[in-house]
N, C-alpha and C positions, 0 to 999 in steps of 0.2 A: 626187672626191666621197667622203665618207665618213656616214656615221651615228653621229652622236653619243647614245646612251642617258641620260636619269636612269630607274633603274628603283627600284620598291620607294617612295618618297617619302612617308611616313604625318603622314593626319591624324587632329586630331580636327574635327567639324565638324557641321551642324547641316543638311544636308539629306534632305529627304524630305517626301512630299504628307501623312502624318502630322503633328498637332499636336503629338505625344510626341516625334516625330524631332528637330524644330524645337526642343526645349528641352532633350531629354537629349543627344542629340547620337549619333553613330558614329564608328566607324575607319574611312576610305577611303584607298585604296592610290591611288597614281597613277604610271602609264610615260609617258614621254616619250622618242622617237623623229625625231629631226630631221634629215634630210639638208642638208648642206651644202658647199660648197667647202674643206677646210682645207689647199689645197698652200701659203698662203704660211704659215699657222703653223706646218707640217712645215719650211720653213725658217727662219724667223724663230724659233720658239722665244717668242714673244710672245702673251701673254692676248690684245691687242688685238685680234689678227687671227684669232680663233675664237671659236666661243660658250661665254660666263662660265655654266659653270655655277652657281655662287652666286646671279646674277642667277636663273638661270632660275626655280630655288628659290626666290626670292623674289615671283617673280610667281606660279608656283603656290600659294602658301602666302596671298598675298592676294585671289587671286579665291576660293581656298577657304573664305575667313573670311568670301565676301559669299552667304546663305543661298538658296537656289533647292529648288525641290520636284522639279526630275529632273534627274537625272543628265547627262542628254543636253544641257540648257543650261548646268551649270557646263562640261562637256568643251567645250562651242563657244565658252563665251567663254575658257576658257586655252588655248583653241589661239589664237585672234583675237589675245592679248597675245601669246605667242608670236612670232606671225609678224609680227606689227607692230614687236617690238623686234627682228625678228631677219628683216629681209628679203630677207638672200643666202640665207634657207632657202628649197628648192625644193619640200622636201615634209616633210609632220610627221605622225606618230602619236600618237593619243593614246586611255590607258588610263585611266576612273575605276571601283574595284570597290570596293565599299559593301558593307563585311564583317557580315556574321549580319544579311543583310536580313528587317525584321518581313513576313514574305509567308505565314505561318499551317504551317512546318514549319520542317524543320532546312535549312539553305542556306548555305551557309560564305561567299556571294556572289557578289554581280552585278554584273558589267560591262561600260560602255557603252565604245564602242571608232570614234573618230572619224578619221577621216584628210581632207587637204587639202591643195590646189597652196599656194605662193607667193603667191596670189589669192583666199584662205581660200575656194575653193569645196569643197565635201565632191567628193570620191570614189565 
């Protein structure tokens, strides 16, 4: 088994229960952490037999562009694609932190931090 990281993954994006969030938009950092099997691509030497990270990126980057008001259901639905396109994962982490959240001080920000089985049950 090993663990596969994307970390650091920036966007821009439009969530928040603010109306101004919704149309100016933020920076959200997003970690991805997915355990999985890679003994045959340790020998094989082959994309096909581990996880693409490109793909991964590209699922993150489209549930990002679909707007939600907290944090906590954009992280449940990229975890849910995650694990659906990628069901020899046995377990996955997942990091979204929504940089200089408007919360009425200085906060460099916030993040929501999800994990789940293979079964997308939370942890």
């Amino acid at each position: 088994m090993a663990t596969i990281a994307l970390n650091g993954m920036e966007f821009h994006a439009y969530h928040g229960c603010f109306k101004e969030e919704q149309i100016i938009g933020n920076n959200f950092i997003v970690d991805l952490y997915l355990v999985t099997d890679t003994s045959k691509a340790e020998v094989s030497d082959e994309l096909r037999d581990t996880v693409d990270y490109s793909r991964i990126y590209n699922l993150v980057k489209k549930e990002m562009g679909i707007t939600s008001k907290l944090l906590e259901h954009v992280a449940r639905r990229i975890l849910n694609v995650i694990l659906k396109a990628y069901p020899q994962a046995t377990f996955a982490e997942l990091r979204v932190a929504k940089m200089n959240p408007p919360v009425g001080g200085k906060v460099e920000r916030v993040v929501v931090t999800i994990n789940s089985d293979k079964n997308g049950k939370a942890e």
